[in-house]
DODREN-457676 format. One record per residue: x, y, z negated of N, C-alpha, C in turn. Coordinates in pm, 1 decimal. Each point is the difference from the previous one (the first is absolute). Layout:
N
      neast     nnorth        nup     caeast    canorth       caup      ceast     cnorth        cup
          X          Y          Z          X          Y          Z          X          Y          Z
...
***
This chain:
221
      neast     nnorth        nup     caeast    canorth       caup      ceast     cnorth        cup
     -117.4    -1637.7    -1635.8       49.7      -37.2      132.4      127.9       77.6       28.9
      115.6      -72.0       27.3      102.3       86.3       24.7       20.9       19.7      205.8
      106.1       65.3      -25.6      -21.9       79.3      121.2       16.4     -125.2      157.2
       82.7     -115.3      -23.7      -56.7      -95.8      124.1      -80.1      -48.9       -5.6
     -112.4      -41.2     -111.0      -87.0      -30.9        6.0     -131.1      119.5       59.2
       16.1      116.5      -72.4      -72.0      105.3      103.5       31.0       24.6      118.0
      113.5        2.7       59.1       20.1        4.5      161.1      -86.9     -163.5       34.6
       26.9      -91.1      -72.7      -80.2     -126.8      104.7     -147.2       42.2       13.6
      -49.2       19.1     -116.6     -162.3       28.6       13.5       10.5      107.2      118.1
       53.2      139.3       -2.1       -0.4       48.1       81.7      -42.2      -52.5      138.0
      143.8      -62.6       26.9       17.8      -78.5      145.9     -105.1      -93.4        3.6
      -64.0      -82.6      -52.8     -102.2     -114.6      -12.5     -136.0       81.7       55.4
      -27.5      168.9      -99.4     -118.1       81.2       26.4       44.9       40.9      192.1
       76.5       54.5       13.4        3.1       95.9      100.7      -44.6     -152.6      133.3
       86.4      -82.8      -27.0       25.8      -94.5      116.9     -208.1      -88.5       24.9
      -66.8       45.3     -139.3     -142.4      -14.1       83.2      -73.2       95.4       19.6
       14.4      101.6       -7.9      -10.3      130.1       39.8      -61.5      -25.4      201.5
     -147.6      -35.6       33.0       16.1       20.7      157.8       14.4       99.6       85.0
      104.5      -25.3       67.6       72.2      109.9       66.8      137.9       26.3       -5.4
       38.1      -20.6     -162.2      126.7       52.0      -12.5      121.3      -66.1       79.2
       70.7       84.9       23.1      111.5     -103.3       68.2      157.0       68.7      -45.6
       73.1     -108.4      -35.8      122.9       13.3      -31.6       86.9       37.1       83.5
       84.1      115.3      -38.0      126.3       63.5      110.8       87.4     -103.2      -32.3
       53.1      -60.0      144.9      126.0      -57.8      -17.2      169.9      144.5        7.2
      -11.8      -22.9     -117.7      101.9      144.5      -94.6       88.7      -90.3      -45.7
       97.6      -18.2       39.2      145.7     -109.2      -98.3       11.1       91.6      -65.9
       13.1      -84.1     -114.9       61.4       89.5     -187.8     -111.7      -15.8      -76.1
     -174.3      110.1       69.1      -63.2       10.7      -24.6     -178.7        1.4      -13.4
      -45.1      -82.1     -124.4     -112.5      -56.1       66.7     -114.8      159.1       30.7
      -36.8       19.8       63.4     -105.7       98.4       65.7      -89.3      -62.0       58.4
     -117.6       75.9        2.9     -160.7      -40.8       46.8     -101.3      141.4       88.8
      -61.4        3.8       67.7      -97.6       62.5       57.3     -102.4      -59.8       46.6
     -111.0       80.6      -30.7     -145.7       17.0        7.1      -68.6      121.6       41.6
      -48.3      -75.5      142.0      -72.8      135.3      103.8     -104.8       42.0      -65.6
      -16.7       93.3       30.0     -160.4       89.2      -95.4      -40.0      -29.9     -125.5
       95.6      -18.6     -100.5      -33.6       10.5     -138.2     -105.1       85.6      -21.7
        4.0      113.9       40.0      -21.7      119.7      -33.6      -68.7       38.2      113.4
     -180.5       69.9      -31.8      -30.0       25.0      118.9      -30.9      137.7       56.8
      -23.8       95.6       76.0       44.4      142.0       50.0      -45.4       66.3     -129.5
     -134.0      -46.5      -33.2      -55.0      104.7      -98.5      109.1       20.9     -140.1
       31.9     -110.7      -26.0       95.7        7.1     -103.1      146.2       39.3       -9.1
       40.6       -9.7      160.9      109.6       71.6       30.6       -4.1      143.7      -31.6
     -124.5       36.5       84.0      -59.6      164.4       -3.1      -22.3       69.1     -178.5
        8.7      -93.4      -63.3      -71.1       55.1     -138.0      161.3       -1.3      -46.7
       68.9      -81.5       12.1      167.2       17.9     -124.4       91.6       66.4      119.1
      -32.6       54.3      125.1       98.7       69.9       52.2      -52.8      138.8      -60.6
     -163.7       37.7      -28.0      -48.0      109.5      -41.9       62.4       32.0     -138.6
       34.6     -105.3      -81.0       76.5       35.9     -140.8      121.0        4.4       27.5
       83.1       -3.2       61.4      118.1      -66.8       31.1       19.2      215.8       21.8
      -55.8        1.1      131.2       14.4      156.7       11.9      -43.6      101.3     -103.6
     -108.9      -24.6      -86.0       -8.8       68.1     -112.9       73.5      -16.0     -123.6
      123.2     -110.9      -22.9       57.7        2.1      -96.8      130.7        7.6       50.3
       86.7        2.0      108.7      113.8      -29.5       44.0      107.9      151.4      -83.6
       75.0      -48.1       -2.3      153.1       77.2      -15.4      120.9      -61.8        0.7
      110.6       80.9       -7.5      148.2      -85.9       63.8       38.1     -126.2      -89.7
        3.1      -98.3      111.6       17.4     -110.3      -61.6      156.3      -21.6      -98.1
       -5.6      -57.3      -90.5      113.5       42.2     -110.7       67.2     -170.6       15.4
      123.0       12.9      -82.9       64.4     -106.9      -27.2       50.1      -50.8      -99.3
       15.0     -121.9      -36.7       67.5      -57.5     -133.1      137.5       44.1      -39.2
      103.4       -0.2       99.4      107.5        7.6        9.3       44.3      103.2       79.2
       63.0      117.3      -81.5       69.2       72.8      110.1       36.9      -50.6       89.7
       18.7       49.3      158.9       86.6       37.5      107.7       62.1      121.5       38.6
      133.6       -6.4       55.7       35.6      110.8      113.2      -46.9       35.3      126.5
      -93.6     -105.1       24.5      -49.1       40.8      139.0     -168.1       71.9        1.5
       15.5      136.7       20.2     -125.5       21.9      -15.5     -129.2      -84.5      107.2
       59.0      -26.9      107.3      -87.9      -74.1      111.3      -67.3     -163.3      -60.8
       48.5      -21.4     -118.4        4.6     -154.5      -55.9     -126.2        3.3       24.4
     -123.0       56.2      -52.1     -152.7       -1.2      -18.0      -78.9       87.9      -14.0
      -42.5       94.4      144.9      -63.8       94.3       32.7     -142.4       13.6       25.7
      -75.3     -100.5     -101.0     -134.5       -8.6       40.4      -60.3       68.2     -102.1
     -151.3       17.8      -20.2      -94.7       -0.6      -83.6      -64.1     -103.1      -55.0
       -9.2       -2.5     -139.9      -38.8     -121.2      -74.8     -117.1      125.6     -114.8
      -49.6     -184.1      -31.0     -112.4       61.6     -159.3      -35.7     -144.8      -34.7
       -4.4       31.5     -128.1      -48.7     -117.9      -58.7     -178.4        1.5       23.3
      -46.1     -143.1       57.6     -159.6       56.9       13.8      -74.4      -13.3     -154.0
      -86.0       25.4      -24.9     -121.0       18.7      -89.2      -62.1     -116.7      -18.1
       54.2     -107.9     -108.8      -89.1     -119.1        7.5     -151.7      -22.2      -25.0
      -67.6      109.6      -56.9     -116.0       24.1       42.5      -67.1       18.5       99.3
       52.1       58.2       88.4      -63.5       -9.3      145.9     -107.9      -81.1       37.4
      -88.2        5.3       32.1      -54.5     -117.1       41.4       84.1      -56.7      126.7
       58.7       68.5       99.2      101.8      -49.2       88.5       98.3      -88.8      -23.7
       66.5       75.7      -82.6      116.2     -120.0      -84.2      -41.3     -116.0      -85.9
     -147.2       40.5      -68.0        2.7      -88.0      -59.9      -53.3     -125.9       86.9
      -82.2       33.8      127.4      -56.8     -111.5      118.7      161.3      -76.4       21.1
       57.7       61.0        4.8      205.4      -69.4       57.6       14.5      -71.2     -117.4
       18.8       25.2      -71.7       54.2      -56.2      -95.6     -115.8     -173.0      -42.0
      -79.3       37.9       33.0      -66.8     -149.5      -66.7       18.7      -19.8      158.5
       28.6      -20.9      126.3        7.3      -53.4      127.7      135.6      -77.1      -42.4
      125.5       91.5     -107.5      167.5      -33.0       42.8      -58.8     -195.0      -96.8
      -68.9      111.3     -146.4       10.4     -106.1      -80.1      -83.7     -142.3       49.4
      -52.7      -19.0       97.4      -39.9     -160.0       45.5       19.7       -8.3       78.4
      163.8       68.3       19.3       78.7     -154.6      102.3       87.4       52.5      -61.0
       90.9       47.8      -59.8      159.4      -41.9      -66.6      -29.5      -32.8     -154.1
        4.3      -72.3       -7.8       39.7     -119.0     -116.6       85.7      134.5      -73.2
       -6.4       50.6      -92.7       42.5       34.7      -82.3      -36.5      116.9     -114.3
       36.5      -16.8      -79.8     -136.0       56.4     -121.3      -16.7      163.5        6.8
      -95.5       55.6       11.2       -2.7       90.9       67.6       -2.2      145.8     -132.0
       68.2      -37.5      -78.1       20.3       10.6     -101.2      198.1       79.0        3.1
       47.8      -76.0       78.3      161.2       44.7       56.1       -2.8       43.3      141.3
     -115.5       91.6       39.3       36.8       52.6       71.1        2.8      110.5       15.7
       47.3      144.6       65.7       25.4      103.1      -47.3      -93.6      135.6       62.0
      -46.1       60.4       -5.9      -74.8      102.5       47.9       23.3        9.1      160.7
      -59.4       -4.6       87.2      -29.7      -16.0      118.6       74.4      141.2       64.1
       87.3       18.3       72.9       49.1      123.3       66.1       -8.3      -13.9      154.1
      -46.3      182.3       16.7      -51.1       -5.2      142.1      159.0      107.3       75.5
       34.9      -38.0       48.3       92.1       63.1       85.6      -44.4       74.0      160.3
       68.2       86.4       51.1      -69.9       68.3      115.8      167.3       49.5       62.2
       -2.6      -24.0      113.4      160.7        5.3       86.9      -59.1      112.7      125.4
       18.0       97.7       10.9       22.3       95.9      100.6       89.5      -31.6      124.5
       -6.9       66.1       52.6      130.1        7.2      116.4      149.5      -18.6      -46.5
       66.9      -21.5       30.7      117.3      -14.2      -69.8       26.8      -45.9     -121.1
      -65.5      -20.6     -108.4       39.3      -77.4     -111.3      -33.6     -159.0       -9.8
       81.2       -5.2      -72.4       43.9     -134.0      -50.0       48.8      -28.4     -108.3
       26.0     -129.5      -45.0       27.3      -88.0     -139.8      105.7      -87.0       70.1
      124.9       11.3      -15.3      120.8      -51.3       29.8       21.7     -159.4      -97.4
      106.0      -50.4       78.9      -27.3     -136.5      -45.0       52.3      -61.6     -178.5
      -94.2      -68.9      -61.8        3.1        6.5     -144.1     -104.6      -88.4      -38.8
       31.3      -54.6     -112.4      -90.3     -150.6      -94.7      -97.2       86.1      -68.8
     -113.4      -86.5       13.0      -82.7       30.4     -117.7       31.1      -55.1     -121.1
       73.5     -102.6      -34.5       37.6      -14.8     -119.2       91.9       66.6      -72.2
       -3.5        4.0     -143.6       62.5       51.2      -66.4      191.3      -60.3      -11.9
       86.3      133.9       40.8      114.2      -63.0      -39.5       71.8      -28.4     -135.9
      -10.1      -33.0     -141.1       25.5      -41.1     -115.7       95.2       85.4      -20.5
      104.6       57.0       56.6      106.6       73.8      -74.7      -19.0      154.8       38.2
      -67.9       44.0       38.8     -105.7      145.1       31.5      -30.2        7.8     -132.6
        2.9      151.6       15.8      -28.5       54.8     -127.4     -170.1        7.5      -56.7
      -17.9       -2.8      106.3     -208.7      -40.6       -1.8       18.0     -120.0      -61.5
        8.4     -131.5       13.4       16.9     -147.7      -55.8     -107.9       12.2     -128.2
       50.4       72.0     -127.5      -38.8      -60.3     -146.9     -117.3       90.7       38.7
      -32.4      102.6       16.7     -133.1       31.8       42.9      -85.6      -89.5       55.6
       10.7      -41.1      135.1      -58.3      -65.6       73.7      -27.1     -169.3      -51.0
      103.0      -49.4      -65.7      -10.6     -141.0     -106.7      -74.0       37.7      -88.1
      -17.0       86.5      -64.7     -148.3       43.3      -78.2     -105.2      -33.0       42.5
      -60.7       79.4      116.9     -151.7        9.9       68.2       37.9     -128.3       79.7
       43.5      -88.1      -36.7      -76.1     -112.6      108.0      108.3     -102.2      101.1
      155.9       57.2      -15.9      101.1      -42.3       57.9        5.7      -47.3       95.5
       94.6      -53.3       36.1       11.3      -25.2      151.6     -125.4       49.3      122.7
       32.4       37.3      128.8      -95.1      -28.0       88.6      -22.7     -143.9       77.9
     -103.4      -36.7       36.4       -5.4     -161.4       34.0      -50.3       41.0      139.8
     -129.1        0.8       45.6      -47.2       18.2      121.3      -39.9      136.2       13.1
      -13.2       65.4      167.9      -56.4      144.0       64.8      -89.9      -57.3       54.8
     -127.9       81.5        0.8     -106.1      -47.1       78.1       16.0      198.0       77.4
      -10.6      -26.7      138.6        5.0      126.5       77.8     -156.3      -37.6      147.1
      -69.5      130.7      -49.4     -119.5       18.1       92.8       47.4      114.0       83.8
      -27.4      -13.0      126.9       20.2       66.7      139.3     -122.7       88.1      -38.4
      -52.0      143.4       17.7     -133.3       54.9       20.4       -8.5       46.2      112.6
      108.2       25.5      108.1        6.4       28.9      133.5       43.8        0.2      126.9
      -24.7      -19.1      126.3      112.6      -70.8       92.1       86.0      189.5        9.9
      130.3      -28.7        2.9      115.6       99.2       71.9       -8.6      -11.8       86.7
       47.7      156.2      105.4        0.3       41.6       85.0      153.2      -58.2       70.3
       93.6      -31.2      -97.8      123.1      -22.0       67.6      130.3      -15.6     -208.1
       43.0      -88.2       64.0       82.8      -17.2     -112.6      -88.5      -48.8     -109.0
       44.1       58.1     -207.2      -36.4      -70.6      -46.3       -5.8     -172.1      -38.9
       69.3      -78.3       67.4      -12.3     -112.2      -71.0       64.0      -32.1      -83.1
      -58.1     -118.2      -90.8       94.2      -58.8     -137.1      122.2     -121.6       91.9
      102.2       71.2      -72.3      107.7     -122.4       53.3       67.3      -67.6     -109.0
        4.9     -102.7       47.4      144.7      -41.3     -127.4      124.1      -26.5      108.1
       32.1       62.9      -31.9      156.2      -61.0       65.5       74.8     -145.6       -5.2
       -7.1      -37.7     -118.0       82.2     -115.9      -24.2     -109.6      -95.0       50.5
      -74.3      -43.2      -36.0     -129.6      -55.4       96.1       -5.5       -2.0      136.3
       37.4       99.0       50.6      -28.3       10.0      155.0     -164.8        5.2       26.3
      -51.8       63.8     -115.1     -186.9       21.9       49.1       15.6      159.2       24.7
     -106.4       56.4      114.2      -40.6      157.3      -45.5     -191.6      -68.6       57.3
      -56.0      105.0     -132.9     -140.2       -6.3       33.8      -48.9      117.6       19.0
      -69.1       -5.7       91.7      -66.6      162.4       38.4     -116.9        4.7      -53.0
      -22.2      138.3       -3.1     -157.8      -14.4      -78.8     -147.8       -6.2       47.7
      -83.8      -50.5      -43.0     -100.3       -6.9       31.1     -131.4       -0.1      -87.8
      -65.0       70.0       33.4     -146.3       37.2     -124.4      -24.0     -151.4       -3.3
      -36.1       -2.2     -135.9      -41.3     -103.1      -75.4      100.5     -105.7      -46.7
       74.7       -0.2       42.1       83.9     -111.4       -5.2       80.7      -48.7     -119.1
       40.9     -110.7      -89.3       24.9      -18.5     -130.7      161.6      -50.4       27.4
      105.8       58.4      -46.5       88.2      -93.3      -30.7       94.3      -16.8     -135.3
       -9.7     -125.3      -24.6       73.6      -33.3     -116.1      153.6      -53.4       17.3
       59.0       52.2     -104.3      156.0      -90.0      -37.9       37.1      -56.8     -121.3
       48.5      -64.2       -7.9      116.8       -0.6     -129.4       94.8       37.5      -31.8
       29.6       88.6      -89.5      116.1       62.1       18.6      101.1      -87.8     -107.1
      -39.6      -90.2      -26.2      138.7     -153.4      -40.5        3.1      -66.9       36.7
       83.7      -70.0      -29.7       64.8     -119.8      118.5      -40.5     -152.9     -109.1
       -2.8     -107.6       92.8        2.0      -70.2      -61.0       14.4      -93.6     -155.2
       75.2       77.1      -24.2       71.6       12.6     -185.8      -84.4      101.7      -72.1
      -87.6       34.5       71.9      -70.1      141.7     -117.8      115.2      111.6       -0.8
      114.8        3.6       70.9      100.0      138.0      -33.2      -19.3       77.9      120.9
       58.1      154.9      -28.4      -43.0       57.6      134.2       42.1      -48.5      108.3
     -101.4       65.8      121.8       30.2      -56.7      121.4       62.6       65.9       92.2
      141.7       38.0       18.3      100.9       94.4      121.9      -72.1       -7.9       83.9
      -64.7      -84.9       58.6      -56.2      -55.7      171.4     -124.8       65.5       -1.9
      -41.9       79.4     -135.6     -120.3       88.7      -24.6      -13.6      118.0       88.1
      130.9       60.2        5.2       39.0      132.2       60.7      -73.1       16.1      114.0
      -83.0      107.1      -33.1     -103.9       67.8      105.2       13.5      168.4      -12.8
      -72.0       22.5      132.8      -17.9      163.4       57.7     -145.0       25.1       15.5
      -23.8      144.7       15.7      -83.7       92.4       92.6       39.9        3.1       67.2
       16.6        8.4       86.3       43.7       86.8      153.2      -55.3      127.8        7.9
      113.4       59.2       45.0      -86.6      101.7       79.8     -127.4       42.0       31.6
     -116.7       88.0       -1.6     -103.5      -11.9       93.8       48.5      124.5       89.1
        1.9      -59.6      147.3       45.2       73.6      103.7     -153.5      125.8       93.2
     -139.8      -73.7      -72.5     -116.1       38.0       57.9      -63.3      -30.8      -70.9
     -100.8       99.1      -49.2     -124.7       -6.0      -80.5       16.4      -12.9     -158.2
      -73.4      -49.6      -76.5       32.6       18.6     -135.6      -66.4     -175.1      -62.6
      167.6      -35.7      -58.8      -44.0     -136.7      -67.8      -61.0      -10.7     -157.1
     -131.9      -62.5      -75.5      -46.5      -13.5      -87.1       21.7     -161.0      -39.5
       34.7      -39.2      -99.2       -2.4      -85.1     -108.9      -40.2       -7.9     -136.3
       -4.2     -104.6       -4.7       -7.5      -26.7     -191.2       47.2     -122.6      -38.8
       14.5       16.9     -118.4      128.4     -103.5      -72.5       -9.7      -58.3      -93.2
       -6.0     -138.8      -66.1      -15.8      -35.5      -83.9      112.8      -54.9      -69.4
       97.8      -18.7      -87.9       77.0      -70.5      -58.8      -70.4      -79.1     -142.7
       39.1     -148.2       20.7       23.9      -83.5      -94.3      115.1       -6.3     -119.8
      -16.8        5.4     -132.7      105.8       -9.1      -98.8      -13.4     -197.8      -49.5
      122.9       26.7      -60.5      -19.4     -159.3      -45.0      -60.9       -8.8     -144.8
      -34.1       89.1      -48.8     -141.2       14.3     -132.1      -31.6      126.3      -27.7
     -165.6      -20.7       -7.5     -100.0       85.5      -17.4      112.4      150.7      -12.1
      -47.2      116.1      102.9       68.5       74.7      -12.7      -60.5      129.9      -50.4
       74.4       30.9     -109.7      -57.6      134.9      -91.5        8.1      143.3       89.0
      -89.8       85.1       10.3       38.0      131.7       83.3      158.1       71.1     -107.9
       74.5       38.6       34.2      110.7       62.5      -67.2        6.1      148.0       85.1
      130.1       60.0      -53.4       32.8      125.7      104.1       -2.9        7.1      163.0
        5.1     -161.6       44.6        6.5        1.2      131.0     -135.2        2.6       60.0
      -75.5      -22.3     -102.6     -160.1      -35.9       91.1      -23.8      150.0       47.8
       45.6      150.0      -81.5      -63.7       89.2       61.6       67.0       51.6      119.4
       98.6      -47.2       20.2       96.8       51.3      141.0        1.1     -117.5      145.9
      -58.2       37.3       52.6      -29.6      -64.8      111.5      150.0      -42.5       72.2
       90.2      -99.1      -10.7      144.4      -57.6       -3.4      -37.4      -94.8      126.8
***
């Protein structure tokens, strides 16, 4: 199956999905689903999330140290936690669960944030032939809310004109290509800020084949 044919199944799975409902996002197709995820299971991967966290790292140098000031960890696919998520992601997104990549839990304090930037891979980055190894391209993000914020915190995309705030349980998906299977500019999303309280997530990325763990699986990126 090449990669528009996996975004259709995708879109075909999510759109009977009851409940789900499509963001009207120009550029980009996006989806949410209230209470994927229910407290107890929030409570169990925010508990790993705090027992494995450290400074979240990056693919690509920057000059700006403020670019991405959170805590990340890759979770433990053993878990019985993760592993309950992971067979929930795999029957409803259509895609072989086989290319998808170790589940990361992120945790945003007061003041930090993840400044605006693609989850896909840019091809002329020096990461590239690495990353075309384990599994290439990124195709879809699946992102779980584990808690409502006190203030700030939401995911924005800019070029979209969406910001979503967070909320325990809550599922949202994107594509991070566009129509043609090539990356998607209109992808460009944020953290925000959290201005109050402390924001928890977790993260799933899609590759466009079966993706091998490499050097990146042990650095939480």
């Amino acid at each position: 199956m090449d990669i528009l044919e996996s975004a259709a199944a995708v879109r075909q799975d999510l759109a009977r999905v009851p409940g789900m409902y499509q963001v009207p996002a120009p550029g980009v197709e996006m989806f949410v689903l209230r209470d994927f995820l229910d407290d107890k299971e929030c409570r169990a991967l925010i508990a790993l999330i705090d027992a494995g966290k450290e400074p979240s790292r990056l693919l690509a140098d920057t000059d700006d140290p403020e670019f991405r000031t959170s805590e990340s960890c890759n979770l433990d696919p053993r878990a019985p936690a993760v592993r309950a998520v992971e067979r929930k992601i795999a029957g409803i997104i259509a895609v072989d669960p086989a290319c998808g990549e170790t589940i990361q839990g992120q945790r945003y304090a007061v003041g930090q944030q993840f400044k605006p930037h693609h989850d896909f891979f840019f091809t002329s980055e020096a990461y590239w032939p690495e990353q075309e190894k384990h599994g290439g391209q990124r195709t879809w993000t699946a992102m779980m809310f584990l808690n409502a914020v006190d203030e700030g915190g939401q995911t924005q995309f800019p070029e979209a004109k969406v910001r979503i705030s967070p909320r325990k349980g809550n599922l949202l998906v994107w594509n991070n290509l566009d129509e043609r299977g090539a990356p998607n500019m209109a992808s460009l999303h944020q953290g925000m800020p959290v201005l109050a309280g402390v924001k928890y997530v977790i993260t799933k990325w899609y590759r466009e084949r079966p993706w091998t763990p490499g050097l990146a699986a042990a650095k939480p990126y």
